[in-house]
C-alpha positions as CSV (number, residue, x, y, z in Angstrom):
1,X,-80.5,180.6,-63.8
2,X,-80.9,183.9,-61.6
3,X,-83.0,186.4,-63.4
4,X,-81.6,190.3,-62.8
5,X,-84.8,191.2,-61.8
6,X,-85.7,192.0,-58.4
7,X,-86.9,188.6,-55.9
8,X,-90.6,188.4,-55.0
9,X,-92.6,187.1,-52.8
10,X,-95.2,184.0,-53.0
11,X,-98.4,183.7,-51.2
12,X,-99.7,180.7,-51.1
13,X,-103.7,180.1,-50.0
14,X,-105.4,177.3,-48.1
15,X,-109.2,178.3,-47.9
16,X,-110.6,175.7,-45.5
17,X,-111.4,176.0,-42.2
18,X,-113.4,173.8,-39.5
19,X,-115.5,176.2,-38.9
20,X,-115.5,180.4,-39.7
21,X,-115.2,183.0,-36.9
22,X,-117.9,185.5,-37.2
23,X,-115.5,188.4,-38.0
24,X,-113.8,186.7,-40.7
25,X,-114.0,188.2,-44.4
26,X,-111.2,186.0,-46.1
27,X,-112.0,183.2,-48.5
28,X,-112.4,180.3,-46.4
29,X,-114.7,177.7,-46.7
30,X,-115.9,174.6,-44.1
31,X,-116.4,171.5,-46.0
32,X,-117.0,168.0,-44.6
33,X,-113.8,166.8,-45.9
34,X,-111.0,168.4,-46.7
35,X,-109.8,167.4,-49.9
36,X,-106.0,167.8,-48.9
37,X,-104.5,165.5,-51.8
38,X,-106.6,167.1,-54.9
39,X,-106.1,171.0,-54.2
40,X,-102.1,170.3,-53.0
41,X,-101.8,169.0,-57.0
42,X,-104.0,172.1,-57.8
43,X,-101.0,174.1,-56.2
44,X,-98.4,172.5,-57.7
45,X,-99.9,172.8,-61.0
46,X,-100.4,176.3,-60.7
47,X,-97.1,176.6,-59.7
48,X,-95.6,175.1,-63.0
49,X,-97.8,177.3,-64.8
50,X,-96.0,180.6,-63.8
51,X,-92.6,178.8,-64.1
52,X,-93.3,179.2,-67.7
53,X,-93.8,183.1,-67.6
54,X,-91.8,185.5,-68.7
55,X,-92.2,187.8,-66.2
56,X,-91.5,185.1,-63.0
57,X,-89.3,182.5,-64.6
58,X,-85.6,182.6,-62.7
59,X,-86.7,185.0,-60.7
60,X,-85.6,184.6,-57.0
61,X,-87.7,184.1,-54.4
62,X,-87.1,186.0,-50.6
63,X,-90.4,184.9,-48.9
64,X,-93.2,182.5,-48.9
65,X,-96.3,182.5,-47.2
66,X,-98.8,180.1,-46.1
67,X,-102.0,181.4,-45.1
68,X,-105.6,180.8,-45.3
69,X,-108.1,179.5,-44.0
70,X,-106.2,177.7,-42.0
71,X,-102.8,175.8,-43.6
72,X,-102.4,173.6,-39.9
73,X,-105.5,172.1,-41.5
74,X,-102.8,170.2,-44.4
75,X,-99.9,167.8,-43.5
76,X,-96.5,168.7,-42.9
77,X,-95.8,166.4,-45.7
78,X,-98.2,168.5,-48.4
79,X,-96.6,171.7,-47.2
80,X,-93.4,170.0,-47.8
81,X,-93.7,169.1,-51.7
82,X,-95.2,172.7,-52.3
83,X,-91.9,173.9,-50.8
84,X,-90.2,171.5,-52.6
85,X,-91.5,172.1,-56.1
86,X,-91.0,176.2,-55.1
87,X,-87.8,175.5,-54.9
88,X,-87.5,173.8,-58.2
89,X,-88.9,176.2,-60.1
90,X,-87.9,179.7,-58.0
91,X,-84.2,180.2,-56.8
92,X,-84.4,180.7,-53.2
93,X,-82.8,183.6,-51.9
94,X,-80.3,182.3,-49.2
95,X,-81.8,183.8,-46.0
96,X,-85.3,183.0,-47.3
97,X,-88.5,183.1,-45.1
98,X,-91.1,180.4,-45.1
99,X,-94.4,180.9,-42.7
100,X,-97.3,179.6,-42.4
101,X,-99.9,180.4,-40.4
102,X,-101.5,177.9,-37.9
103,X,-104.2,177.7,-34.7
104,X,-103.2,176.4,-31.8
105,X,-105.4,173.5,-31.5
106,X,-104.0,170.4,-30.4
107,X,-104.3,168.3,-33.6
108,X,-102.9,171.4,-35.1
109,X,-100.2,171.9,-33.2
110,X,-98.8,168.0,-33.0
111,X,-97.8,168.8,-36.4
112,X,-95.5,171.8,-35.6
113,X,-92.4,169.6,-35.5
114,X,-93.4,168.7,-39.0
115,X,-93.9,171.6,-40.4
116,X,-90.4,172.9,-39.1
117,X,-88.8,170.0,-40.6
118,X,-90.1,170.7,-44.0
119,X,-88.8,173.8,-44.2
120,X,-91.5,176.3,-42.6
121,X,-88.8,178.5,-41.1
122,X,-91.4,181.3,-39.2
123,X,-94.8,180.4,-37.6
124,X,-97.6,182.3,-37.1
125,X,-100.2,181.5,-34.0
126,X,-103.9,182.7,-34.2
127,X,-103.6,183.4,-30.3
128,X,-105.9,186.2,-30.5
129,X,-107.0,185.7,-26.7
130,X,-106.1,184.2,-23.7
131,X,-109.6,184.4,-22.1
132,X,-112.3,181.9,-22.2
133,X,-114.7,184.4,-22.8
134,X,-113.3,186.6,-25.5
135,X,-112.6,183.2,-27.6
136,X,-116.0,182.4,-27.5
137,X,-117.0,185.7,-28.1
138,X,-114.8,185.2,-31.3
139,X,-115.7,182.3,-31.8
140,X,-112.5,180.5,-31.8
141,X,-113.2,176.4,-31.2
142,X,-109.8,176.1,-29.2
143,X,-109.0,176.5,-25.3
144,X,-106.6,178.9,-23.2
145,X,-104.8,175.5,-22.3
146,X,-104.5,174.4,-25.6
147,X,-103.1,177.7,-26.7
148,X,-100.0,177.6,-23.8
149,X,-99.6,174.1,-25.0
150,X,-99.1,174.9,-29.1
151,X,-97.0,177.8,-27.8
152,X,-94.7,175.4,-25.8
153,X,-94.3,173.2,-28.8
154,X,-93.9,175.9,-30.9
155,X,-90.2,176.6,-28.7
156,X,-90.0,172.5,-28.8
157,X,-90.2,172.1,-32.6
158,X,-87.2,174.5,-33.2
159,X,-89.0,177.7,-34.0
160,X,-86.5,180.2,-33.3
161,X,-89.1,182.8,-35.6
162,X,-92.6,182.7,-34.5
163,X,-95.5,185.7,-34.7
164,X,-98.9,185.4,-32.0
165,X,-102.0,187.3,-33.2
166,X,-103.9,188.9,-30.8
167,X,-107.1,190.6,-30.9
168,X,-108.4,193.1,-29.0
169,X,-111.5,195.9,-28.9
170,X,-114.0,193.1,-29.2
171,X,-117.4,193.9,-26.9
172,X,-116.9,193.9,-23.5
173,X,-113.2,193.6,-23.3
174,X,-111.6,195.4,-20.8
175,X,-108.2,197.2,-20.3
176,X,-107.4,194.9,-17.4
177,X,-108.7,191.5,-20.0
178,X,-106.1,192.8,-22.7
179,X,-103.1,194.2,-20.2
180,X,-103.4,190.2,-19.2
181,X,-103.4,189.1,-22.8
182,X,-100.6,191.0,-23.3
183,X,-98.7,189.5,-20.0
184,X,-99.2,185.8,-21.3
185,X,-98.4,186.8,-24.8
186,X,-95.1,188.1,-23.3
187,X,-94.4,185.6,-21.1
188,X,-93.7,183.1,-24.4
189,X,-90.9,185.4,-25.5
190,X,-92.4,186.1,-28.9
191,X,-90.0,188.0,-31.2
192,X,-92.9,189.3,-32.7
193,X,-96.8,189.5,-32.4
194,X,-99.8,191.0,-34.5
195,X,-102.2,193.1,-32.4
196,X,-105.6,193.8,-34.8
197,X,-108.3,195.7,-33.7
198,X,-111.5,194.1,-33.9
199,X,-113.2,195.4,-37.3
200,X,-116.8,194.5,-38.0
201,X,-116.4,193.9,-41.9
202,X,-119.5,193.7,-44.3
203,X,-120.8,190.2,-45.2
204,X,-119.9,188.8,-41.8
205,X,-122.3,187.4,-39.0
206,X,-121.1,190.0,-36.8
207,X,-121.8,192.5,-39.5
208,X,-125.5,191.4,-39.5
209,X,-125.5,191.6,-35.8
210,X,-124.0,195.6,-35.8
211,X,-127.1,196.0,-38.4
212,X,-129.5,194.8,-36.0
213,X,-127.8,196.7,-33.1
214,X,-126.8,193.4,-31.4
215,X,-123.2,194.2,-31.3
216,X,-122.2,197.4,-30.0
217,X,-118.1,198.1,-30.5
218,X,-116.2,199.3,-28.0
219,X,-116.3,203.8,-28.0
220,X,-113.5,205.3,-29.4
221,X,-112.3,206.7,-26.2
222,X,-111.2,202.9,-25.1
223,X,-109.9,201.5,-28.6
224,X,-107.6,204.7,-28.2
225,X,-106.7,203.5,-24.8
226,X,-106.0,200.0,-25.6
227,X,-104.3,201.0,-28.3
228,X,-101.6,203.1,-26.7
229,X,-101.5,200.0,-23.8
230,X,-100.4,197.6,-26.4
231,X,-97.3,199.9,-28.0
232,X,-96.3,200.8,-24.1
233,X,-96.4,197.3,-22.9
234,X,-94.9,195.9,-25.9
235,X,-92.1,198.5,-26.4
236,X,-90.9,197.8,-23.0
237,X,-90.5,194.3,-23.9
238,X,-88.4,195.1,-26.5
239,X,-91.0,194.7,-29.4
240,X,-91.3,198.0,-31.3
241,X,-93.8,199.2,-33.4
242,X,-93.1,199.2,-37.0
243,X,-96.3,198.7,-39.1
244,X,-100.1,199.8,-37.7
245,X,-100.6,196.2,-36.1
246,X,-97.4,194.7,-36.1
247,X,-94.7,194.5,-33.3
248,X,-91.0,192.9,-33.4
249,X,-87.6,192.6,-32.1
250,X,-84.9,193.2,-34.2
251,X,-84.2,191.6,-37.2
252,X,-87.8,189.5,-36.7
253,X,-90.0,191.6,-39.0
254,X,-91.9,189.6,-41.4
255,X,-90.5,189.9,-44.5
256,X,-93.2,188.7,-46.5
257,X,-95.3,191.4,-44.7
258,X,-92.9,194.2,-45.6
259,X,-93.2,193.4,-49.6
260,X,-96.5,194.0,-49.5
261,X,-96.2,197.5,-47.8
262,X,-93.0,198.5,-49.7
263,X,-94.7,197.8,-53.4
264,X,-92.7,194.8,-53.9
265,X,-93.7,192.0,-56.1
266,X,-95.6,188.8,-55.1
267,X,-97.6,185.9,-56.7
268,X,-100.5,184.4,-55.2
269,X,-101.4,181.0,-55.8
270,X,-104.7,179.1,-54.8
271,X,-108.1,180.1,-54.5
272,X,-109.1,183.6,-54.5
273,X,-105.3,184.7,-54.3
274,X,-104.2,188.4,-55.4
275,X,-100.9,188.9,-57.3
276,X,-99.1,191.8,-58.1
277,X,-96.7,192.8,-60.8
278,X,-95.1,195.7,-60.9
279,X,-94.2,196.7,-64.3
280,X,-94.6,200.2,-66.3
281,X,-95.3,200.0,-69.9
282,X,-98.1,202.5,-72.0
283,X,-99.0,204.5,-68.7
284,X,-99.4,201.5,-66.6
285,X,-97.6,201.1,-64.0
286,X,-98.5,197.7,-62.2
287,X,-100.9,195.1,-63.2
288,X,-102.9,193.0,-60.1
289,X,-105.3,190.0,-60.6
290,X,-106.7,187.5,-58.5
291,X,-107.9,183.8,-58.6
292,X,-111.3,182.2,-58.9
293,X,-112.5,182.0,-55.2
294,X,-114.3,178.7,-55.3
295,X,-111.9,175.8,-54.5
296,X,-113.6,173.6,-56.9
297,X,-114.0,175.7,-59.5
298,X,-110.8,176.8,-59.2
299,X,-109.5,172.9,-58.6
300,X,-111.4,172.7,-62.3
301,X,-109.8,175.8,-64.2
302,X,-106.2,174.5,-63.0
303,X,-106.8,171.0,-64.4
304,X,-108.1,172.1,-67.4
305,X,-105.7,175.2,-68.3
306,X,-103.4,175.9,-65.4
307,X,-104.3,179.6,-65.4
308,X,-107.5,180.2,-62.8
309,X,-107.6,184.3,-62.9
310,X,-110.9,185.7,-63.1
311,X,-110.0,189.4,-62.8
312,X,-106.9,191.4,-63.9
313,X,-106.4,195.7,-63.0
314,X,-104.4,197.6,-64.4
315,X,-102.8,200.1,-62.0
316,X,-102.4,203.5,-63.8
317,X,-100.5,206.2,-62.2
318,X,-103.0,207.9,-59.9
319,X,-103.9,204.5,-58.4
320,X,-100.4,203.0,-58.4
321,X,-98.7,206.4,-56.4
322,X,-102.0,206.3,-54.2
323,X,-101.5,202.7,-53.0
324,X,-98.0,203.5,-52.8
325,X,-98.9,206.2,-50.4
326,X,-101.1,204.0,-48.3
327,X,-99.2,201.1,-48.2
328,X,-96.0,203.2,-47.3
329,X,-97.5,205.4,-44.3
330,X,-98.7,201.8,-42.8
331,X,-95.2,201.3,-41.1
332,X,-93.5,203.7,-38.6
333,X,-90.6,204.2,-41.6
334,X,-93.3,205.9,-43.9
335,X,-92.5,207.0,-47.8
336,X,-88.8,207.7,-49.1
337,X,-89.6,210.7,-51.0
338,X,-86.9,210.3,-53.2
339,X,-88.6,206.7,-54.2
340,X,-91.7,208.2,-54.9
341,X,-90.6,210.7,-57.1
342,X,-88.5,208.4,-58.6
343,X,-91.6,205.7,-59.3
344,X,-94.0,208.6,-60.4
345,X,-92.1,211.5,-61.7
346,X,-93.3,214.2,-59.1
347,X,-92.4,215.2,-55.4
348,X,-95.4,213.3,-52.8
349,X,-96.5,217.2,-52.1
350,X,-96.8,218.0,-55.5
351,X,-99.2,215.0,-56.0
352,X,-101.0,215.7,-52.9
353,X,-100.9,218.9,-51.4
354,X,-103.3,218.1,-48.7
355,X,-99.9,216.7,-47.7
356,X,-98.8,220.2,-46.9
357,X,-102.1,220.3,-44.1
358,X,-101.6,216.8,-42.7
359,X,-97.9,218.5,-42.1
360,X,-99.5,221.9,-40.3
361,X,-102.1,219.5,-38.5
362,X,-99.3,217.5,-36.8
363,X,-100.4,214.3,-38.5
364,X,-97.7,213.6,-40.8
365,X,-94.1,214.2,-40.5
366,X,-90.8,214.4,-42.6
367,X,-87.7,213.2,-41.4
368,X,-84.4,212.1,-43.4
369,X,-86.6,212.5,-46.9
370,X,-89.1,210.4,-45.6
371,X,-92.8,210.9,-45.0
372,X,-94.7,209.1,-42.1
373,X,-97.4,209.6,-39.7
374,X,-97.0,211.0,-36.3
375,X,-97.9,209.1,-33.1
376,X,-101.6,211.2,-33.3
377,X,-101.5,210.2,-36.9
378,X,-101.9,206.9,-36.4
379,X,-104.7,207.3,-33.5
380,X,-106.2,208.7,-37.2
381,X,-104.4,206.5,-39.4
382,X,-108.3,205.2,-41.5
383,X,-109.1,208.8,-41.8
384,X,-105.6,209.5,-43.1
385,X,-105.6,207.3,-45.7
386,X,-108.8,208.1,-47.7
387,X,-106.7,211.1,-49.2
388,X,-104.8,208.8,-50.9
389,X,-107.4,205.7,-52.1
């Protein structure tokens, strides 16, 4: 039965890894054996469990993601029965999107052919260089061969959808390292590819090493020209700019992704996952929680109760119109005034006035009721956004 509520989305979490690149903050742990069979029952247990809730049951389903860690770590055959059992419990919209995100090693990438015939409709490639000395930089375990070959099968297992990842602004990278990145990238046709700067989150090895001054990023000056190299280059391929970090032809923009940044709703299932329901009721206007973080544990909570949540929020309204806000100014189409007003009961300007100086500054623009950054804006987009979180 379809519910008349609105479809979400479903993230779905695979925390392991062979081994972690120092600039990685997800949950994702390296264990000696992965145990593939015990946290896939985990998944599909948890999965039941929000069958049976009110505010998910018959609700349709438009996207689901698989992403970690690294999902290419589990059979095609395990992603296969949690796609399944999705489907048993969720209506599937009809032009649904399934990803999952995968590295191009070459035990990961024999399976590619699998994971298409299960149902994995979009691939996602953890590229994120083509030279030998940025991967090790990064410390990614797998080769620039072995990355052309995954990206070959990728065509040869029928993926008509695919996404590379590419990173750039790591130490010692230079223009002409990421103009030939971005040639290779291009010369697999990609109908879309992720470009991330190189952040040096807290908690990380490469954190520790910016502490003890050694890792020095990249000066501004470059990041701004690399930048501005990527949306050129990529633009004249045909792949235009429609979120911060995130470049595609038409009709190829990850759906999943756009949810998240248009307020939608979306369950997360698996360790350390984040949900979000939006739902106003006694001055709350969305409620967010997220798993236990530690596989076993959360292997043990699901076994025992089916419900593994260790931390709920409730978003009020300052929070809810402020992530709203952020989330929205993160793509090129910005914030439908109208929307806002309609979610929160009051014009964006009247909320924020500082609005009305990001305006004057040339930062911000309005077009068609809709508020988004400028080109400068999003040189400044981190510095932008603390007016609203």
């Amino acid at each position: 039965m379809l519910s008349d509520k609105e479809p979400f989305s479903l993230y779905i979490h695979i925390p392991y890894c062979v081994s972690k690149c120092p600039y990685c903050d997800f949950n994702v742990h390296v264990v000696p054996k992965i145990p593939e069979k015990e946290y896939s029952r985990a998944l599909l247990n948890e999965l039941d469990f929000y069958a049976r809730s009110e505010d998910w049951w018959g609700r349709g389903l438009k996207s689901i993601y698989f992403g970690g860690g690294t999902p290419s770590t589990f059979s095609p055959s395990s992603v296969e029965k949690m796609i399944e059992k999705a489907a048993s419990v969720f209506p599937f919209e009809e032009d649904i999107e399934i990803s999952l995100e995968a590295n191009p090693g070459r035990e990961d990438s024999a399976n590619f052919p699998g994971y298409r015939s299960s149902g994995v409709n979009r691939i996602s490639i953890g590229v994120q260089s083509f030279q030998s000395h940025l991967l090790k930089f990064l410390g990614r375990l797998h080769s620039p061969d072995e990355t052309r070959g995954a990206l070959r099968m990728v065509t040869q297992a029928g993926f008509s959808n695919f996404n590379l990842d590419l990173i750039y602004g790591s130490p010692g990278q230079s223009l002409s390292d990421l103009r030939a990145d971005l040639a290779e990238a291009l010369s697999f046709q990609p109908p879309h590819l992720s470009a991330y700067n190189l952040t040096i989150e807290e908690g990380t090895p490469f954190h520790r090493q910016y502490q003890a001054g050694r890792l020095r990023p990249l000066d501004e000056e470059t990041e701004v020209a690399m930048t501005e190299l990527i949306e050129e280059t990529l633009s004249k391929a045909g792949l235009e700019r429609y979120e911060i970090s995130n470049y595609a032809r038409a009709g190829f923009h990850s759906r999943h992704n756009l949810n998240y940044w248009q307020g939608g709703d979306y369950l997360g299932i698996g360790a350390g996952a984040h949900s979000f329901l939006r739902k106003q009721e006694n001055g709350v206007f969305g409620y967010r929680w997220h798993n236990e973080r530690h596989p076993g544990r959360y292997m043990e909570k699901v076994r025992r109760t089916g419900e593994v949540v260790v931390e709920r929020e409730d978003a009020d309204l300052t929070k809810a119109a402020g992530e709203f806000m952020f989330l929205g100014l993160r793509t090129m189409r910005g914030v439908s005034v109208d929307e806002f007003s309609l979610r929160f009961g009051k014009n964006p300007q009247e909320f924020y006035p500082q609005i009305g100086d990001l305006l004057e500054g040339g930062l911000m623009e309005e077009k068609a009721e809709r508020l988004r950054l400028t080109r400068r804006g999003f040189l400044v987009a981190n510095s932008i956004f603390v007016n609203f979180v």
